[in-house]
MARMARVEX-898605 format. One record per residue: x, y, z of N, C-alpha, C in turn; residue in three letters. Coordinates in nm, 3 decimals. Atoms other than C-alpha are relative to their C-alpha. Example, Ala and Ser with C-alpha at 12.3 -4.5 7.8 and 13.67 -1.06 7.14 Angstrom:
// MARMARVEX-898605
{{0.089,-0.119,0.000},{1.230,-0.450,0.780},{0.090,0.120,0.000},'ALA'}
{{-0.082,-0.119,-0.006},{1.367,-0.106,0.714},{-0.077,0.109,0.073},'SER'}
This chain:
// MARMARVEX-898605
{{-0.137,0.050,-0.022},{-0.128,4.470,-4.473},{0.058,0.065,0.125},'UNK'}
{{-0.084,-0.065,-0.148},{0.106,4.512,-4.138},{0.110,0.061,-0.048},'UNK'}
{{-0.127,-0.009,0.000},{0.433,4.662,-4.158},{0.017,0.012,0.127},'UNK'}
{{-0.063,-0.044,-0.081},{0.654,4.776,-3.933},{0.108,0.102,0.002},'UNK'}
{{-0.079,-0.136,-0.001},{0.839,5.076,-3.829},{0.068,-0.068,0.189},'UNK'}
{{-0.075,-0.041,-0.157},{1.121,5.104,-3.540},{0.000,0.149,0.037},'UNK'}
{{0.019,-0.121,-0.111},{1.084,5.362,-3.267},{0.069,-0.056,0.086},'UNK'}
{{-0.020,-0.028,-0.120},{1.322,5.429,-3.016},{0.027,-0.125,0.017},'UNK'}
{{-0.045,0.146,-0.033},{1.452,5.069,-3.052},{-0.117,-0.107,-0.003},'UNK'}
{{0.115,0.055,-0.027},{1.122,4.907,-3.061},{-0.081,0.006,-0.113},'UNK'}
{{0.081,0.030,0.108},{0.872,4.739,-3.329},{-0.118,0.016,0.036},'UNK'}
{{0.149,0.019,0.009},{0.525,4.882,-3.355},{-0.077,-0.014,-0.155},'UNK'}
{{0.070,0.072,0.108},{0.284,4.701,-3.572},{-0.111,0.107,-0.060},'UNK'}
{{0.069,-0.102,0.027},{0.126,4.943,-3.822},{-0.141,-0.111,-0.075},'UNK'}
{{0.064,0.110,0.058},{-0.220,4.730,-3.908},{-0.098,0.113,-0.140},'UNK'}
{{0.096,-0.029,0.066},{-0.464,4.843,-4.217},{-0.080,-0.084,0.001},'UNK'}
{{0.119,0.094,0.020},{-0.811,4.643,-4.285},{0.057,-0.101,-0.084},'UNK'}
{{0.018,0.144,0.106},{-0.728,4.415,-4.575},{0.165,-0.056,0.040},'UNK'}
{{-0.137,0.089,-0.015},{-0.437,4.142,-4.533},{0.059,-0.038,-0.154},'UNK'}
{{-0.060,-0.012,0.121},{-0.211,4.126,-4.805},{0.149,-0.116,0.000},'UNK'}
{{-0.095,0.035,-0.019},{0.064,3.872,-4.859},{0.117,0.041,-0.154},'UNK'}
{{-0.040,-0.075,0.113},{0.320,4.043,-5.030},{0.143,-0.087,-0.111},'UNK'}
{{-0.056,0.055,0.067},{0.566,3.937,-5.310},{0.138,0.044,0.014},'UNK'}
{{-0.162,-0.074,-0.039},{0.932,3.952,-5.185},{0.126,-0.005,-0.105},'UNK'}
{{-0.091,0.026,0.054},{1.228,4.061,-5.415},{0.128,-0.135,0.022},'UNK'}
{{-0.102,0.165,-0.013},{1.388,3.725,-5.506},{0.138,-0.002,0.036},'UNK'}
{{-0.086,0.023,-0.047},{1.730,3.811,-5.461},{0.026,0.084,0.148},'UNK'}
{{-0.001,-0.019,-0.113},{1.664,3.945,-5.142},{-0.043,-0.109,0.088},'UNK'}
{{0.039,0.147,-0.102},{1.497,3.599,-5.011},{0.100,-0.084,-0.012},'UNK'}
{{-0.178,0.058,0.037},{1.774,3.428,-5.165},{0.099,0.029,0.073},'UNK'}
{{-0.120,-0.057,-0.090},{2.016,3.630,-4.965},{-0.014,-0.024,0.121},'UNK'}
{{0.009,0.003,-0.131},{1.868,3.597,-4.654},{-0.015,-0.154,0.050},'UNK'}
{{-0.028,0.156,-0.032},{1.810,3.211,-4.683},{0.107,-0.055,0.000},'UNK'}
{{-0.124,0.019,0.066},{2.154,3.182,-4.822},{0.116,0.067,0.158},'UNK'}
{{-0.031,-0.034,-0.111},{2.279,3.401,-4.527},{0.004,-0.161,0.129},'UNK'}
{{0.001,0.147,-0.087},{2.154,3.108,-4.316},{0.051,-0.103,-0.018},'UNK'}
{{-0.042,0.173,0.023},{2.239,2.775,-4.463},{0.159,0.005,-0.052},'UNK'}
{{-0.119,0.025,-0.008},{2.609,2.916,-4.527},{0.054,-0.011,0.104},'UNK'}
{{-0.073,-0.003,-0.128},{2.660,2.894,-4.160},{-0.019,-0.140,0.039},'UNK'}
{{0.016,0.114,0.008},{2.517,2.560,-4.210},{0.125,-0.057,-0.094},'UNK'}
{{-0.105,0.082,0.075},{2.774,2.431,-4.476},{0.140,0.037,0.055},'UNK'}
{{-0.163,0.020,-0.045},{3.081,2.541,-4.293},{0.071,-0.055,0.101},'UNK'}
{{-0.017,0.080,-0.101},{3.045,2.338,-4.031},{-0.033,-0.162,-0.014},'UNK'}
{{0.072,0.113,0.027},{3.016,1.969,-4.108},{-0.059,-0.101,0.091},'UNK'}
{{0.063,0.056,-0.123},{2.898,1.859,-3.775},{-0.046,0.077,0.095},'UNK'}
{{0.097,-0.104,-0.022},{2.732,2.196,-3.700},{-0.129,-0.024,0.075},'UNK'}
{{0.112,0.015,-0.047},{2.433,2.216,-3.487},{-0.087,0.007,-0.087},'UNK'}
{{0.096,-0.003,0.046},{2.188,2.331,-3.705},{0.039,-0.117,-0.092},'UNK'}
{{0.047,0.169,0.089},{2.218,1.999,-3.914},{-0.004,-0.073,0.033},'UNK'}
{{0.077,0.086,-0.076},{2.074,1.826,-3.651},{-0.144,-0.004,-0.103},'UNK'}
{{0.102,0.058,0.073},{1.738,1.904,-3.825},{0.015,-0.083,-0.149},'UNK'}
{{-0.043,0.137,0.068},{1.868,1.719,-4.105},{-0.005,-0.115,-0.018},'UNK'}
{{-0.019,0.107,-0.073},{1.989,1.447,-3.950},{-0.163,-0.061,0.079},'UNK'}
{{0.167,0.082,-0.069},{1.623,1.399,-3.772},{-0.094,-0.005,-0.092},'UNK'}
{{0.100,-0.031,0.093},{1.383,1.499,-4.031},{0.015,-0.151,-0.089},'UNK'}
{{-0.050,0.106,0.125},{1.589,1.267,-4.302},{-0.029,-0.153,0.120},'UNK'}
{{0.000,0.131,-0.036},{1.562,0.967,-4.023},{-0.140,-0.019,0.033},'UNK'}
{{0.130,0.021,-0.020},{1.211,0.990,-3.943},{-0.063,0.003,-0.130},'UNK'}
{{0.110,0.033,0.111},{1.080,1.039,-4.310},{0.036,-0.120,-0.041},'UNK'}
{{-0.043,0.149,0.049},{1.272,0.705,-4.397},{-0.029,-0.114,0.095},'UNK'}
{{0.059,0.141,-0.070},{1.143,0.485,-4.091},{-0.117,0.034,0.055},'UNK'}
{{0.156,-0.030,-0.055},{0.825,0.659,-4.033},{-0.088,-0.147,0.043},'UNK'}
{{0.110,0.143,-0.003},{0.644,0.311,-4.141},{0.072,-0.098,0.111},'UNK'}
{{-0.094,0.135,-0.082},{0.925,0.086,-3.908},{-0.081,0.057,0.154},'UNK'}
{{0.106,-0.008,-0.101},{0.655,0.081,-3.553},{0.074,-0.077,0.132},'UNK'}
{{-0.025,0.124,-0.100},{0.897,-0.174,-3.349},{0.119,0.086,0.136},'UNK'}
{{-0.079,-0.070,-0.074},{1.066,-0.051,-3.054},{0.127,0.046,0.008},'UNK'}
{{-0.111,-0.023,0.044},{1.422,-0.044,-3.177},{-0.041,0.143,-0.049},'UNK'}
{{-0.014,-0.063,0.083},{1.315,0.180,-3.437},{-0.011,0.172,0.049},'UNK'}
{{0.028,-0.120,-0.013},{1.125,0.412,-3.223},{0.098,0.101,0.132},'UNK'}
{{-0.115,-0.024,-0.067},{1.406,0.417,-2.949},{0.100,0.111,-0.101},'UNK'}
{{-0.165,-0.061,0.034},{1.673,0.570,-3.185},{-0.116,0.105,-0.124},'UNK'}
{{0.090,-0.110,0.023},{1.353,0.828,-3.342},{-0.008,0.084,0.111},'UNK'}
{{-0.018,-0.109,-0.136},{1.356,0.970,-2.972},{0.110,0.025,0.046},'UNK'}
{{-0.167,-0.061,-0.017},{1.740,0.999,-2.980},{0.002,0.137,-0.063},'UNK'}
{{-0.019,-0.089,0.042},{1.737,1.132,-3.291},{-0.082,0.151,0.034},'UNK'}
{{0.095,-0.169,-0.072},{1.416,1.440,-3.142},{0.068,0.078,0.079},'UNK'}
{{-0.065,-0.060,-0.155},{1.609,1.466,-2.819},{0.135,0.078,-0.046},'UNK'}
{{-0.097,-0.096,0.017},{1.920,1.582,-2.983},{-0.024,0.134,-0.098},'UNK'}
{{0.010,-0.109,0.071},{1.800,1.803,-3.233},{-0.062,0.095,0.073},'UNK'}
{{0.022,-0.144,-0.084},{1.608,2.011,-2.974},{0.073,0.011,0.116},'UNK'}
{{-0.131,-0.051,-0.109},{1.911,2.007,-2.757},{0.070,0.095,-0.093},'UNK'}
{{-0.039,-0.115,0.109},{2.097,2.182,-3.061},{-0.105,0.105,-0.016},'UNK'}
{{0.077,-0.104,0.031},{1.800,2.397,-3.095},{-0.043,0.064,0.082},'UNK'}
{{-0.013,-0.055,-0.148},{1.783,2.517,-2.743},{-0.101,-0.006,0.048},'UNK'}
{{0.120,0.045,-0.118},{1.531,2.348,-2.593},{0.023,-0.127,0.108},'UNK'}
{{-0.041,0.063,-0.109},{1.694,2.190,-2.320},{0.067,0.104,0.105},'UNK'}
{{-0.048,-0.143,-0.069},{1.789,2.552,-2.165},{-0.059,0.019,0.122},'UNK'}
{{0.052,-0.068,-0.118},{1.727,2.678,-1.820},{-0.110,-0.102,0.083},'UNK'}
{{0.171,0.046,-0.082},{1.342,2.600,-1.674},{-0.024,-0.125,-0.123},'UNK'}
{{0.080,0.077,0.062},{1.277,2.365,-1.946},{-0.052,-0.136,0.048},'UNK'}
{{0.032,0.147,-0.041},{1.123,2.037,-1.853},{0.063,-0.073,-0.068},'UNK'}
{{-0.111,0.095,0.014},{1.350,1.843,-2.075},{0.097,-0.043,0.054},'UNK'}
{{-0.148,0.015,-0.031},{1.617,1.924,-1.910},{0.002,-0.151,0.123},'UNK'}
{{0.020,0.047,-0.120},{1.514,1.687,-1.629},{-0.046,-0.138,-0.065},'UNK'}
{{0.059,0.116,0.022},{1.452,1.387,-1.853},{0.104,-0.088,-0.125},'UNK'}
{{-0.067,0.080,0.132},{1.593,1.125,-2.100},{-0.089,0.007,-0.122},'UNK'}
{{0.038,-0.013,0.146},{1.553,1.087,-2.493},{-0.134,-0.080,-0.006},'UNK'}
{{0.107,0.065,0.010},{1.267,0.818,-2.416},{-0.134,0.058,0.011},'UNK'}
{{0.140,-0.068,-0.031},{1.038,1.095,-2.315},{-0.095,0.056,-0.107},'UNK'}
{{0.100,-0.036,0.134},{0.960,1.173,-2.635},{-0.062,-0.133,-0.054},'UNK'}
{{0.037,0.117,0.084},{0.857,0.809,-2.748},{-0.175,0.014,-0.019},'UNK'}
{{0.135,0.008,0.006},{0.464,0.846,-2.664},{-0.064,0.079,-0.107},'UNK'}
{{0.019,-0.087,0.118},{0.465,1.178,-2.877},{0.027,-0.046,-0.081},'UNK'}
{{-0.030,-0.005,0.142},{0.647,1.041,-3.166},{-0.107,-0.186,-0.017},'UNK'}
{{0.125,0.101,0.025},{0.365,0.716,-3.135},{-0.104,0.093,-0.145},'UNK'}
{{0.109,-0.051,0.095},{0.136,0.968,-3.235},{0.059,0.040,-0.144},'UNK'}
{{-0.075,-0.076,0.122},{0.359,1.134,-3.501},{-0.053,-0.062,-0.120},'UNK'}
{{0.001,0.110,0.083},{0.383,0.832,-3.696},{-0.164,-0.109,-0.081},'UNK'}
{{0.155,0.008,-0.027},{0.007,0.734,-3.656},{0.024,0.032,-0.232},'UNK'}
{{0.047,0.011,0.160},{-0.118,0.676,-4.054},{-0.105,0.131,-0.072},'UNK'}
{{0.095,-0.155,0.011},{-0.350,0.952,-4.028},{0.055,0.154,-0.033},'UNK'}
{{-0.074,-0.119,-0.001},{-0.091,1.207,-3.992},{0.089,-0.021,-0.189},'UNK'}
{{-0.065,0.068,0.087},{0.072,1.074,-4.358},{-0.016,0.167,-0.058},'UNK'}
{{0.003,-0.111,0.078},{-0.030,1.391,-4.544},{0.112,0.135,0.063},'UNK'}
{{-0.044,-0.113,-0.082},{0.136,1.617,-4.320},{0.195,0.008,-0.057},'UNK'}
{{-0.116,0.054,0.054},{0.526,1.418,-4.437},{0.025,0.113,-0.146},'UNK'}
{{-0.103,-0.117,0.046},{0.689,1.734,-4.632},{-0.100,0.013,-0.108},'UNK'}
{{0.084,-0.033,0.079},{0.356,1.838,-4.799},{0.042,0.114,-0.060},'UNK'}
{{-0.019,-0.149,0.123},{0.369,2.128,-5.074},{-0.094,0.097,0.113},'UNK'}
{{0.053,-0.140,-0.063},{0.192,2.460,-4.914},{-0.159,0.022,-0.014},'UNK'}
{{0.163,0.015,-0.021},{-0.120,2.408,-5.130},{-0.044,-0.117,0.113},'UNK'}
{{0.063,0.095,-0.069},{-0.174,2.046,-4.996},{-0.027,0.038,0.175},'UNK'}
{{-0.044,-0.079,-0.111},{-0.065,2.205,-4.636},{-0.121,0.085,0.078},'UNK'}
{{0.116,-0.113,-0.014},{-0.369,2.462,-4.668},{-0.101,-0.090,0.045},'UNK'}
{{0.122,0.053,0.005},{-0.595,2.205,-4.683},{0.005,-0.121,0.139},'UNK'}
{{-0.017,0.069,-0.095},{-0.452,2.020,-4.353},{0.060,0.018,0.094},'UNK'}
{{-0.010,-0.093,-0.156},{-0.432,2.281,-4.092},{-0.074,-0.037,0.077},'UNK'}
{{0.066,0.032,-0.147},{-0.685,2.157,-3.888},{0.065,-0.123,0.044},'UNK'}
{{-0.095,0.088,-0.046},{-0.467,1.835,-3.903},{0.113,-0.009,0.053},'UNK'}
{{-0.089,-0.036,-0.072},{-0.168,1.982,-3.797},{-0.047,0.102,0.142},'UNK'}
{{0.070,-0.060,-0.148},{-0.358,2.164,-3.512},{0.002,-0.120,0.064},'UNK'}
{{0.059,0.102,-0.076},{-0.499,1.859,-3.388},{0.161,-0.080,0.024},'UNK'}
{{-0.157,0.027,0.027},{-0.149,1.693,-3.440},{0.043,0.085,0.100},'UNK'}
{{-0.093,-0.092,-0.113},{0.010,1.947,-3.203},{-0.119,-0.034,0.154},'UNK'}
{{0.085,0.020,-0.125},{-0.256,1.923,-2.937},{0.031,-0.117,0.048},'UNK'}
{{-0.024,0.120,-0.095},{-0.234,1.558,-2.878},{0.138,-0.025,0.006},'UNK'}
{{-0.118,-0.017,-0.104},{0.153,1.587,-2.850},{0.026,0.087,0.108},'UNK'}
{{-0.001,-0.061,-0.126},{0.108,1.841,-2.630},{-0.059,-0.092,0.140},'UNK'}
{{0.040,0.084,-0.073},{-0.134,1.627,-2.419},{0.096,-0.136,0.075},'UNK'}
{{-0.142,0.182,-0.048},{0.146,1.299,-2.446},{0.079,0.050,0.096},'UNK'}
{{-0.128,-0.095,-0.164},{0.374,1.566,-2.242},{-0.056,0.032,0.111},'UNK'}
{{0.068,-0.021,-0.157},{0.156,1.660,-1.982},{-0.062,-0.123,0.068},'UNK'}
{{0.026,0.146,-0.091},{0.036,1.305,-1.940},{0.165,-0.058,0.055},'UNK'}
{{-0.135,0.093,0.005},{0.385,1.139,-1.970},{0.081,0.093,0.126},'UNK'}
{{-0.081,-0.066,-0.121},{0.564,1.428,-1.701},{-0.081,0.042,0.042},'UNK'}
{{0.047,-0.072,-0.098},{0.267,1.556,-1.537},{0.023,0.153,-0.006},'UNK'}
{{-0.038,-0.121,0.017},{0.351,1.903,-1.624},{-0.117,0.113,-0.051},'UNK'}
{{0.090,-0.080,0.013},{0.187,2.184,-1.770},{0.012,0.027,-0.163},'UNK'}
{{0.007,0.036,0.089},{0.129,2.218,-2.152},{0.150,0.094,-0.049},'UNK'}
{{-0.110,-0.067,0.063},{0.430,2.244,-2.380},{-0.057,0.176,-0.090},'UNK'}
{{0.020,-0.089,0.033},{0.488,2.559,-2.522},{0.006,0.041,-0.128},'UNK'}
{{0.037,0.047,0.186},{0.419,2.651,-2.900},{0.125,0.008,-0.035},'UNK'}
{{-0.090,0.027,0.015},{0.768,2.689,-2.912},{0.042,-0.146,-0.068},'UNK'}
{{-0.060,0.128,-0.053},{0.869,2.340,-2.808},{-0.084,-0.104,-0.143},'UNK'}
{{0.096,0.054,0.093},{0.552,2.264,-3.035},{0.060,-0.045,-0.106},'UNK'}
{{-0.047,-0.040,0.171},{0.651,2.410,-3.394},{0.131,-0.088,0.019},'UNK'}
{{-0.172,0.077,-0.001},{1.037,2.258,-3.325},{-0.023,-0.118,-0.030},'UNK'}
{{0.041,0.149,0.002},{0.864,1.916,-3.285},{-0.035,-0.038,-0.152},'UNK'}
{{0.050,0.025,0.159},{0.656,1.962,-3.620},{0.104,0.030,-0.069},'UNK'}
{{-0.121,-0.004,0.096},{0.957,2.096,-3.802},{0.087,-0.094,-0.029},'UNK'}
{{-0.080,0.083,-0.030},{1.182,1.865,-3.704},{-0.031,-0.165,-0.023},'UNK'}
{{0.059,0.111,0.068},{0.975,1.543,-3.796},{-0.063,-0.024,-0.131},'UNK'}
{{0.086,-0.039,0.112},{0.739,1.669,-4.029},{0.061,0.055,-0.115},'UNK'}
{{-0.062,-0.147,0.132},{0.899,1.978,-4.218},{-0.201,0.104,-0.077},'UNK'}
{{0.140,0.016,-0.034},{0.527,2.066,-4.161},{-0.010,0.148,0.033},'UNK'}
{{0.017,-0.163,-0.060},{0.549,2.417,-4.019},{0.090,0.084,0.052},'UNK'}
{{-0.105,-0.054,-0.077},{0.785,2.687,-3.919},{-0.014,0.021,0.137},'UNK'}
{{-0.029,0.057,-0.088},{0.947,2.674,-3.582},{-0.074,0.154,0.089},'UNK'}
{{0.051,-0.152,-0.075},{0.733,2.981,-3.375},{0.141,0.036,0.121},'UNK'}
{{-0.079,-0.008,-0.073},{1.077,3.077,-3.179},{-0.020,0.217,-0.030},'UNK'}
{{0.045,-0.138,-0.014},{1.184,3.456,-3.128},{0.038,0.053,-0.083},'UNK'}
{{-0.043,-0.050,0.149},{1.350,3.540,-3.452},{-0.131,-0.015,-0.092},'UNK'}
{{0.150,0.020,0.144},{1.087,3.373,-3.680},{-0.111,0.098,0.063},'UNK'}
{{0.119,-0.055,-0.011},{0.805,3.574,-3.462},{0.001,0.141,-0.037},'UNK'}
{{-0.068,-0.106,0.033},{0.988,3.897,-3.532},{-0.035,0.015,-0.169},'UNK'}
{{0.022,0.068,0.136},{1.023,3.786,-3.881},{-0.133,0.007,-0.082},'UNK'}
{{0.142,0.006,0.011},{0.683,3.751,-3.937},{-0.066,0.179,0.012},'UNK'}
{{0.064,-0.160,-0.051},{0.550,4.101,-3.792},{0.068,0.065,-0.075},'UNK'}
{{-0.062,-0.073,0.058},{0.805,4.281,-3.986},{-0.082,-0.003,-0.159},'UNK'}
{{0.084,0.015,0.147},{0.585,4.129,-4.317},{-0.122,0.032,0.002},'UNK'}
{{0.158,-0.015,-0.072},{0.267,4.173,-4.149},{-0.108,-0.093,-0.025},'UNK'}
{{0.082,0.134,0.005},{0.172,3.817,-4.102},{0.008,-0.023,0.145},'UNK'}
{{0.014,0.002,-0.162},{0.038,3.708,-3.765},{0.078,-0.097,-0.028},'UNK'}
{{-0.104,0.095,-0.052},{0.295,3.545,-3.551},{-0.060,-0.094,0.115},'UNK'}
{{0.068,0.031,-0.128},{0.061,3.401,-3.277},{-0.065,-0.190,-0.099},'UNK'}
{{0.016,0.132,0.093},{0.072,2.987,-3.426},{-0.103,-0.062,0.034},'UNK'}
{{0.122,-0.007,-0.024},{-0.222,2.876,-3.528},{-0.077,0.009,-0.148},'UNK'}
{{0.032,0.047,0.110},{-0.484,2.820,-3.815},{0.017,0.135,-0.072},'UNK'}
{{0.017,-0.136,0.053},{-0.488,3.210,-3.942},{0.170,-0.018,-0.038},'UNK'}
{{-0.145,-0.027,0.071},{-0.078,3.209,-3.950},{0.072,-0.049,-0.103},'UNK'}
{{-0.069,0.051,0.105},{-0.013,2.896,-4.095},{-0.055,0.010,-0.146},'UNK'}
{{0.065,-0.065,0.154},{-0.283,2.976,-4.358},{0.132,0.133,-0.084},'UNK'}
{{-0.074,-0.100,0.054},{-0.066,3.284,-4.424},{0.148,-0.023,-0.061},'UNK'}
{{-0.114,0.060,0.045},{0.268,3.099,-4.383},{0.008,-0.074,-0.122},'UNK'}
{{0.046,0.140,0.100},{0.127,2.846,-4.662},{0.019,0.078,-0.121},'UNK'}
{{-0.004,-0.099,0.118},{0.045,3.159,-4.879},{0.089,0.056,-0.060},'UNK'}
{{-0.070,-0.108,-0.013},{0.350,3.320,-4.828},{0.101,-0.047,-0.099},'UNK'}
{{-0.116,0.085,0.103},{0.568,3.054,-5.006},{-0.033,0.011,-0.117},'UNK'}
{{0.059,-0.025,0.138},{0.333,3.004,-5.273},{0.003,0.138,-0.082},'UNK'}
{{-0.023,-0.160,0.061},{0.328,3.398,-5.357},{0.087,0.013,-0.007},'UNK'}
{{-0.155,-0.074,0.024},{0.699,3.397,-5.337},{0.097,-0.154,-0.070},'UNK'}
{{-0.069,0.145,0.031},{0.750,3.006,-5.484},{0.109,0.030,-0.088},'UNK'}
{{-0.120,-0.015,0.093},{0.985,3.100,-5.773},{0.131,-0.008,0.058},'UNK'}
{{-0.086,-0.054,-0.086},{1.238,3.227,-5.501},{0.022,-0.106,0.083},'UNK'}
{{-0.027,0.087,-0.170},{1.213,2.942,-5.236},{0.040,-0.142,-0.077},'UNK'}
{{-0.066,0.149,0.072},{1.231,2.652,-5.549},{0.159,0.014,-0.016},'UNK'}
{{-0.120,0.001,-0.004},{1.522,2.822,-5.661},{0.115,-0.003,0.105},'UNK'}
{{-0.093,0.035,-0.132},{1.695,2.800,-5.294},{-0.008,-0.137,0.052},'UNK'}
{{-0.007,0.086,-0.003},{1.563,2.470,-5.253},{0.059,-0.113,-0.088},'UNK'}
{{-0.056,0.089,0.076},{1.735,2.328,-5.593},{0.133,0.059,0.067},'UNK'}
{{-0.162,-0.046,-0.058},{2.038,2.501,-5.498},{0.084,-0.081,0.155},'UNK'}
{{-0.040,0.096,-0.140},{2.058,2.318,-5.141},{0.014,-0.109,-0.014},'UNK'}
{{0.008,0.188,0.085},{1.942,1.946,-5.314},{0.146,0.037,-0.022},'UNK'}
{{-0.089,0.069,0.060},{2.255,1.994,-5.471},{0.177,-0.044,0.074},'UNK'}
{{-0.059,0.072,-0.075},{2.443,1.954,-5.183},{-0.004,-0.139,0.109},'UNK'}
{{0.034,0.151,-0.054},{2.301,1.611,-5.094},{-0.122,-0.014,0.107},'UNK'}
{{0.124,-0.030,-0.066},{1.946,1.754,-4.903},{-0.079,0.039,-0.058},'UNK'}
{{0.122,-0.078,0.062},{1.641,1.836,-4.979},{-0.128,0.036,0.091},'UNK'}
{{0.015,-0.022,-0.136},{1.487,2.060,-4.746},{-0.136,0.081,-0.048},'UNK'}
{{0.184,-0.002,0.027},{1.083,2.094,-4.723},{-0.042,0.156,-0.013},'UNK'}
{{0.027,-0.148,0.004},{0.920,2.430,-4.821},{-0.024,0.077,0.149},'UNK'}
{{0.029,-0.074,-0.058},{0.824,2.514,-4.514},{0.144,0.027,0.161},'UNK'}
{{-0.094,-0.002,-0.128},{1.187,2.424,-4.306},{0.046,0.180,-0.098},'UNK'}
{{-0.062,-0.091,0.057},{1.290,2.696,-4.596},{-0.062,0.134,0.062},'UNK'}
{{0.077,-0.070,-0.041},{1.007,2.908,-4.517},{0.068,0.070,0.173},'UNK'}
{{-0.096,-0.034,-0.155},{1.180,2.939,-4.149},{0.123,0.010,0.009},'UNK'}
{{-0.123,-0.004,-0.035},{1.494,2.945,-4.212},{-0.021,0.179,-0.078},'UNK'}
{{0.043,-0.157,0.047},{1.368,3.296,-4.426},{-0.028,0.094,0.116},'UNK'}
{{0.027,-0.055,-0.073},{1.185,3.428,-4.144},{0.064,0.023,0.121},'UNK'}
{{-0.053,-0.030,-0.097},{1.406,3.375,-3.878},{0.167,0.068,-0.032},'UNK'}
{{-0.170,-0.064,0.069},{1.743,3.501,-4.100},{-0.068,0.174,0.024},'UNK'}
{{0.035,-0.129,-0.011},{1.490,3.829,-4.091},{-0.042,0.089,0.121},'UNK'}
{{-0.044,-0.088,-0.158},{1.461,3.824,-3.714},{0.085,0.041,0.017},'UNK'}
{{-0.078,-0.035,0.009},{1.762,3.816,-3.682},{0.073,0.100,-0.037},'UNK'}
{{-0.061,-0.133,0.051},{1.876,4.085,-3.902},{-0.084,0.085,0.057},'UNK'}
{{0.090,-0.126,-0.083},{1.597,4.330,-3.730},{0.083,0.012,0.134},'UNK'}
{{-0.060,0.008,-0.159},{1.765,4.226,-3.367},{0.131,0.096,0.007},'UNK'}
{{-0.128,-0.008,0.015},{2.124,4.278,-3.514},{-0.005,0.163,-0.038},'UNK'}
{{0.010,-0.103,-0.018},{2.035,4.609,-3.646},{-0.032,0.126,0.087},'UNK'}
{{0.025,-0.047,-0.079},{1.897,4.735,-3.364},{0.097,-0.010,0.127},'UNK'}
{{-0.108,0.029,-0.097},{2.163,4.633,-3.128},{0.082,0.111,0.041},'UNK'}
């Protein structure tokens, strides 16, 4: 197992031989997911319920293929990773319209990818090499479609989250997040294996935050929960250290 210890303002990763995914006090996951999604309910046109808003419109017209449909699927992408700050600075979005995502969300939708649509953690395990492959050829649609240079796993995970509910979002909180449990953060078939595990070893805790959210009119996939955990625990590492 990894932990982590601060020094001097700074996280070094303590590693032992065997990997261990450990079992987190429930009302401590609770608190820290809960932390998050109340900053979500007090805003009713809040950024973060953009993923919401996209997730919920793409699992309901996934099957609709006609250009209308997939027009206002690359609205809804384009704004949720504008709320999620990927339209910042150097980014190559910034320099483009909502249509640029249409080639990527071709593939998205693709029949093949079906399992991937807000799978449980076991099923999930068993279709990592499909969500690999899945990220690669949207990566590819972007470097064909702008000529550019490959998106970044960032830009990646946001994409799968945000359509799928498929994988947490590799940003700089969640990678934090991660290392502090001593699960690799580097996305990829070893993490999400771990990410997959991590729910399941701690499911009791993540159903009960997920009935609790349903009952405000969502129902939000194990693994958006899974990230909204890990990055409530960047966060608090950053904030403490500050």
């Amino acid at each position: 197992m990894t932990t982590t210890e601060i020094t001097n303002g700074k996280y070094e990763s303590i590693k032992n031989n065997a990997k261990h995914i450990e079992k987190i006090e429930p009302k401590f996951l609770k608190d820290a997911i809960f932390n998050f999604y109340n900053e979500i309910i007090k805003d009713s046109n809040g950024r973060f319920r953009s993923w919401e808003h996209c997730h919920l419109f793409f699992k309901e017209n996934r099957n609709f293929r006609d250009e209308n449909h997939l027009d206002k699927m690359s609205l809804h992408l384009a704004f949720y990773l504008a709320s999620w700050g990927m339209l910042r600075g150097s980014s190559f979005l910034l320099e483009k319209d909502f249509l640029v995502h249409k080639p990527a969300i071709k593939i998205m939708i693709e029949d093949k990818y079906e399992n991937l649509w807000e799978g449980e953690p076991e099923m999930l395990q068993n279709e990592i090499d499909l969500i690999l492959e899945c990220g690669k050829r949207i990566s590819k649609s972007y470097e064909i479609q702008m000529n550019c240079k490959k998106p970044s796993p960032i830009l990646l995970t946001k994409i799968l989250l945000g359509v799928y509910g498929c994988t947490p979002a590799y940003d700089r909180f969640l990678i934090i997040g991660l290392k502090n449990h001593g699960l690799t953060a580097n996305f990829g078939k070893r993490s999400l294996g771990e990410v997959f595990q991590f729910y399941i070893t701690n499911r009791e805790a993540f159903e009960a935050c997920k009935e609790m959210i349903g009952q405000h009119g969502v129902e939000y996939t194990p693994m958006k929960l899974t990230d909204m955990f890990f990055w409530e625990e960047g966060r608090r590492i950053i904030e403490q250290d500050a």
